[in-house]
C-alpha positions in Angstrom: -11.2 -12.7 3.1 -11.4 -9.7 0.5 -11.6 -6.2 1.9 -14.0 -5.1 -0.7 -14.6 -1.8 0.9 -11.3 -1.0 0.3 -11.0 -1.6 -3.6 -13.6 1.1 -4.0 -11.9 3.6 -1.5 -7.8 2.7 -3.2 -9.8 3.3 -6.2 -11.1 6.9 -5.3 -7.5 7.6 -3.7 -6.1 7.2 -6.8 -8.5 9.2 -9.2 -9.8 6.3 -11.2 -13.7 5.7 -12.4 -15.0 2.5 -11.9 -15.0 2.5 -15.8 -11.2 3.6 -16.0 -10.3 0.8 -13.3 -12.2 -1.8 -15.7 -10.8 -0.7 -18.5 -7.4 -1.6 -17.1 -8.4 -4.7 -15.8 -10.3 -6.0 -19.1 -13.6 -6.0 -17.5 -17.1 -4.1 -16.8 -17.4 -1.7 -15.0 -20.3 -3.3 -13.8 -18.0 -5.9 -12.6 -15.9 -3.3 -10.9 -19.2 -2.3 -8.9 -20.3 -5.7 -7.9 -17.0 -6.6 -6.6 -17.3 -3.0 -4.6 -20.6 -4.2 -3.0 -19.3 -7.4 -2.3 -21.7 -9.0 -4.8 -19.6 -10.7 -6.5 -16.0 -12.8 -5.2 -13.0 -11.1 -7.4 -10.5 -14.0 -7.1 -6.9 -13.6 -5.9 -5.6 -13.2 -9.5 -7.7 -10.3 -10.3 -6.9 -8.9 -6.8 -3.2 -8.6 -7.7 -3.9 -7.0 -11.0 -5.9 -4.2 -8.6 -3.2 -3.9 -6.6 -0.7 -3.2 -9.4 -3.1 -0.8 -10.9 -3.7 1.1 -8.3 0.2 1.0 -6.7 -1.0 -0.6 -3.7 0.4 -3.5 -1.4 -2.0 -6.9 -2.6 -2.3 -7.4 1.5 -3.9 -4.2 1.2 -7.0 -5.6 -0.4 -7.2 -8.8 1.4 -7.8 -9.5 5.0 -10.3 -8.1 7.9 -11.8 -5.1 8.3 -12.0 -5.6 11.6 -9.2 -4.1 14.2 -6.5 -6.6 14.7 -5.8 -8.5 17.6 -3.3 -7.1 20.1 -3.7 -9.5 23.0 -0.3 -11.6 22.0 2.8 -9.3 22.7 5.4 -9.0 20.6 8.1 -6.8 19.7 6.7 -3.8 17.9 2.9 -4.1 19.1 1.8 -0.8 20.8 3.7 1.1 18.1 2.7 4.8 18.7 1.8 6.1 15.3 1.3 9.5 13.9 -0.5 10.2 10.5 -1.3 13.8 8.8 -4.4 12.2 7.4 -5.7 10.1 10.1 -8.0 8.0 8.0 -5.6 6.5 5.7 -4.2 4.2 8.6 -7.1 1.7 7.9 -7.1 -1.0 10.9 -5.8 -3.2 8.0 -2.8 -0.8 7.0 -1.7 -0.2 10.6 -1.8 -3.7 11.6 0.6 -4.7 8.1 2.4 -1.6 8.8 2.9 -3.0 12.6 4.2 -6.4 11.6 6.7 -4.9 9.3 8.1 -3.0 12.2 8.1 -6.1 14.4 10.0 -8.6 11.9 12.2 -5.8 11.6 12.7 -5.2 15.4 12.7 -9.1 15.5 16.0 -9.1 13.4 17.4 -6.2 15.5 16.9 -8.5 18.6 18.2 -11.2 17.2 21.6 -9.6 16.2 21.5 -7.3 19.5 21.4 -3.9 17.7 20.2 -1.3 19.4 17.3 0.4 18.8 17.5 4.4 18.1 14.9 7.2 19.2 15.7 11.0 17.9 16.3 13.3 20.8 13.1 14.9 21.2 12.7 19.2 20.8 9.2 19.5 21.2 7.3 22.3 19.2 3.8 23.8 20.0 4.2 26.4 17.4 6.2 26.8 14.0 8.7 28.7 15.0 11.7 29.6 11.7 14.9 30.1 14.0 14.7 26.5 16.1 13.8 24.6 12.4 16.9 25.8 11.5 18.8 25.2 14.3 17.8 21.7 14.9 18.2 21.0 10.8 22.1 22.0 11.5 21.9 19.4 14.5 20.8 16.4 12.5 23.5 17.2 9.6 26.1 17.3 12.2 24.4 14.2 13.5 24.4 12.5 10.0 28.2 13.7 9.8 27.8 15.4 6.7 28.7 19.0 8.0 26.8 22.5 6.7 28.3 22.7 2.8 28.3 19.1 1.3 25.1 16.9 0.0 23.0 14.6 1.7 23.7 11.7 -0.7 21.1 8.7 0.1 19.0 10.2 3.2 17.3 7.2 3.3 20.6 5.1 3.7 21.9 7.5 6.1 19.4 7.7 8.5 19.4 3.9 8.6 23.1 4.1 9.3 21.9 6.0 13.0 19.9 2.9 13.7 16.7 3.9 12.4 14.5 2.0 10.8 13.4 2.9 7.4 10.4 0.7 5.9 9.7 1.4 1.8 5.7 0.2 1.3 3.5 1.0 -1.7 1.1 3.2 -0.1 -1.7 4.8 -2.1 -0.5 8.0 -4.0 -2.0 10.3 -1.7 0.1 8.9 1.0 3.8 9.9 1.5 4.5 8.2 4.1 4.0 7.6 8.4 6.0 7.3 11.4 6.0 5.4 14.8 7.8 4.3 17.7 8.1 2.8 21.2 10.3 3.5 23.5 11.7 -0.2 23.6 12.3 -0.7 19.9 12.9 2.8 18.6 11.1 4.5 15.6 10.3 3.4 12.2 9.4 5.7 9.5 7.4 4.1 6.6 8.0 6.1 3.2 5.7 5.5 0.3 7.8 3.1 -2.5 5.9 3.8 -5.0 7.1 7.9 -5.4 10.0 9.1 -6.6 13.6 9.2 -4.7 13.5 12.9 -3.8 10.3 12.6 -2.4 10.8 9.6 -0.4 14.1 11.4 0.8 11.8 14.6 1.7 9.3 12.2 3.2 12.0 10.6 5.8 13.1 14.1 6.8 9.9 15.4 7.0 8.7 12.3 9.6 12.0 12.5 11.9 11.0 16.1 12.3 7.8 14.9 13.7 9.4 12.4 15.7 11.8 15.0 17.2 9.1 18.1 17.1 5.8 16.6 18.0 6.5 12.8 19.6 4.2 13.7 22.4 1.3 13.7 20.0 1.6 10.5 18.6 -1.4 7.8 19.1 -3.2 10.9 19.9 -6.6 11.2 18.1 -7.0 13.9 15.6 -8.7 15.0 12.3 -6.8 15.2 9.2 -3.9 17.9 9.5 -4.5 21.2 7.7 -2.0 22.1 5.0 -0.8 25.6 6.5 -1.0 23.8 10.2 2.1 24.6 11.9 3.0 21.3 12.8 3.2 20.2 9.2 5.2 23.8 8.7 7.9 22.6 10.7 8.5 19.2 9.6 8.3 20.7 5.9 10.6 23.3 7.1 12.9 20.9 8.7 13.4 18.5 6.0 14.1 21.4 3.3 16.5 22.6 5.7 18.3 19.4 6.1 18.7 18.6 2.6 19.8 22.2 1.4 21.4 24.0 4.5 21.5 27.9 4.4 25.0 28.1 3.2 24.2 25.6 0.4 21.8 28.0 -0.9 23.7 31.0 -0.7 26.6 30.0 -2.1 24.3 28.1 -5.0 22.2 30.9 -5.5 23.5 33.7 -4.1 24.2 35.6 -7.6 20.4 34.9 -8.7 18.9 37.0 -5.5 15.7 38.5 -6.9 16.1 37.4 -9.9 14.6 34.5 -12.0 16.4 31.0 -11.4 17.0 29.3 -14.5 15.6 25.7 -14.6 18.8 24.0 -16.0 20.2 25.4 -12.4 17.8 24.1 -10.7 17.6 21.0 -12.5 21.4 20.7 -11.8 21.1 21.4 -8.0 18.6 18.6 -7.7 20.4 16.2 -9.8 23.3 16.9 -6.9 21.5 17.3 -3.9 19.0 14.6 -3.9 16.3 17.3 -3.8 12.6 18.2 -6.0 13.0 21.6 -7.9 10.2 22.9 -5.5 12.2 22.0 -2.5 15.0 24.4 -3.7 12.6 27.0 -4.7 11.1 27.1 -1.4 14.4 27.0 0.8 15.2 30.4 -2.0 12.2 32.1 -0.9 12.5 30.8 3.3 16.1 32.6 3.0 15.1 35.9 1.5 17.4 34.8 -1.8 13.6 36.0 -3.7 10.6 37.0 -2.8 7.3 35.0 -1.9 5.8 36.2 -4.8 8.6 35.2 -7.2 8.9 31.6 -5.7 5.3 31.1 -6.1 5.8 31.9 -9.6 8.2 30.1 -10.6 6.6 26.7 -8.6 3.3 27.5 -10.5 5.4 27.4 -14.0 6.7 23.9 -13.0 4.1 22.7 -11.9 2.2 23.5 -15.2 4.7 22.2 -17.1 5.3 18.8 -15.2 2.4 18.1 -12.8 3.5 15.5 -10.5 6.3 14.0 -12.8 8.7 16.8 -12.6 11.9 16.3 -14.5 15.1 15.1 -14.2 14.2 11.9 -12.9 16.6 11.0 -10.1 18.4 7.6 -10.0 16.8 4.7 -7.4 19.7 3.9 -5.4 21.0 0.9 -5.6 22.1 -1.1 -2.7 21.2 -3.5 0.0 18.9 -2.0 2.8 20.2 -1.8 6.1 17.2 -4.4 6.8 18.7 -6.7 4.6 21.9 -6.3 5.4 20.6 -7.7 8.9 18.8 -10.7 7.6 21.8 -11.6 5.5 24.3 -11.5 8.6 21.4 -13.6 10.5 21.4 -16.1 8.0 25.4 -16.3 7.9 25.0 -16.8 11.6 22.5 -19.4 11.8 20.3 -17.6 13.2 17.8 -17.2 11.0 16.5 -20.1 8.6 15.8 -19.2 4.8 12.0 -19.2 4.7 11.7 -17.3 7.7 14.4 -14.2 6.0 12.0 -14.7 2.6 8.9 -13.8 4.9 10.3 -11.2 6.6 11.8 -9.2 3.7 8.9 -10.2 1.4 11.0 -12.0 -1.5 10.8 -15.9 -2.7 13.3 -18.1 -1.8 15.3 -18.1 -4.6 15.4 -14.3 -4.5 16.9 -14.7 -1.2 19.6 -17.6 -2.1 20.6 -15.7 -5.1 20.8 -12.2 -2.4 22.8 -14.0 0.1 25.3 -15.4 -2.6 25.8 -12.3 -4.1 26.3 -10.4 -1.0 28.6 -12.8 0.4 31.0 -12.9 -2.9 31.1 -8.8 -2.8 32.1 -9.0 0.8 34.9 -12.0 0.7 32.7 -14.3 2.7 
């Protein structure tokens, strides 16, 4: 069944008229409105083409309304979650969102990996010294020491055992994380933004899962930008992608003065990181003032909007998800239709996966 409500509320997300959304589609927008109000059925074809115009998951758009069923248990049900804007996580998000988390805490069972939590700091209040403190914990954690780049956070964090779920959220939407305390947390990162975002986004949710875990599942109105929860987590994940000696010795002979955008262009390109990000770890350090950093942010983002340039590289490489289904299949524990479901792909996708994997790695 068609979740018509939703076309019209993806639509808004995303900034489009109903006549802009038509004229993608190649129809009315009187056609758009019907299927809005549920006047008229939009068939499944159509649907798709919605869902790739407006960068959303297709199961987005189809499906109930209504809250999902949780009598059944199952791995993964009763995930805790915690969203900044509350109303995004739709009944019909959460519970796709949930069943992601359960195949992949399925496969984890199956194999007998263990599931990881963070250690928890919690944090009432936004408070500068801990932030940094704790970002220096989680690079020693990630073994990368206080001077050297992140690389692929995403990658890295999945090497601790956490689970790390790329979706195509609306644009608005960077990302969400949850957890139980049987199957670990999972942090969902929006697939359809760009690499240092998605990178930012992970760091920012494992701060909430180590700062504010208490919160989650907890009901609350949509988080204020200058609320110090969100501080912290922002804080945190600048932190851990450009440590304080990164920054000084990077930038150290630009204090007070104007960074050049070829450095910082350069700096992102090796760190993984959005020219804002650097910017704001400058002006949290005292390298230049507040008033400087919000100059220089309000030049780029007149100059690039949302798209700001150099675009960074999508890694490429097999997903510590995969990797898991692949070694399932190898094993026999997994049959081929069940791995397709669970990683989303056809079948052939999958055969042609699992042979290429297996010739890189000898089998």
């Amino acid at each position: 069944m068609t979740n018509v409500n939703s076309i019209k509320t993806y639509r808004e997300q995303k900034g489009l008229s109903q006549d802009q959304l038509g004229e993608s589609l190649g129809v009315t927008r009187q056609t758009i409105a019907a299927w809005e109000k549920g006047e008229r059925t939009v068939s499944l074809v159509q649907l798709s083409k919605i869902a790739k115009t407006l960068g959303i998951a297709l199961e987005l758009l189809i499906g109930s309304t209504e809250e999902p069923a949780t009598s059944a248990p199952a791995p993964g049900m009763g995930l805790m979650f915690r969203a900044n804007q509350p109303s995004m996580l739709t009944p019909t998000l959460r519970a796709h969102l949930t069943q992601k988390s359960v195949n992949y805490s399925t496969i984890e069972q199956i194999l007998g990996e263990v599931p990881t939590l963070p250690e928890m700091r919690p944090l009432t209040a936004y408070n500068e010294d801990v932030v940094e403190e704790v970002a220096k914990e989680i690079r020693d954690w990630l073994g990368v020491g206080e001077t050297y780049p992140l690389g692929d956070v995403l990658a890295l964090l999945e090497a601790k055992g956490l689970k790390i779920i790329l979706y195509p959220l609306p644009e608005t939407i960077s990302g969400f994380s949850a957890y139980t305390e049987t199957t670990g947390a999972v942090i969902f990162v929006n697939d359809n933004h760009p690499t240092e975002r998605q990178f930012f986004t992970a760091l920012h949710e494992l701060g909430h899962l180590i700062f504010h875990r208490q919160e989650y599942n907890q009901s609350h109105n949509q988080t204020r930008k200058n609320d110090p929860r969100e501080k912290a987590a922002n804080h945190l994940a600048g932190a851990v992608l450009l440590s304080r000696d990164i920054i000084y010795r990077e930038l150290r002979a630009y204090r007070n003065r104007w960074i050049p955008e070829p450095l910082l262009a350069d700096i992102k390109r090796r760190y993984g990181v959005s020219l804002m990000t650097i910017l704001y770890r400058a002006g949290q350090l005292g390298l230049i003032t507040k008033k400087q950093q919000g100059q220089q942010i309000g030049v780029l983002k007149k100059k690039y909007g949302v798209n700001e340039k150099p675009k960074l590289p999508t890694p490429e490489h097999l997903t510590r998800l995969e990797r898991l289904v692949f070694l399932a299949l190898l094993r026999e524990e997994l049959t081929v239709s069940r791995a397709a479901e669970v990683l989303d792909k056809h079948l052939m996708d999958i055969r042609q996966q699992l042979a290429n994997w297996m010739e890189e790695n000898g089998d």
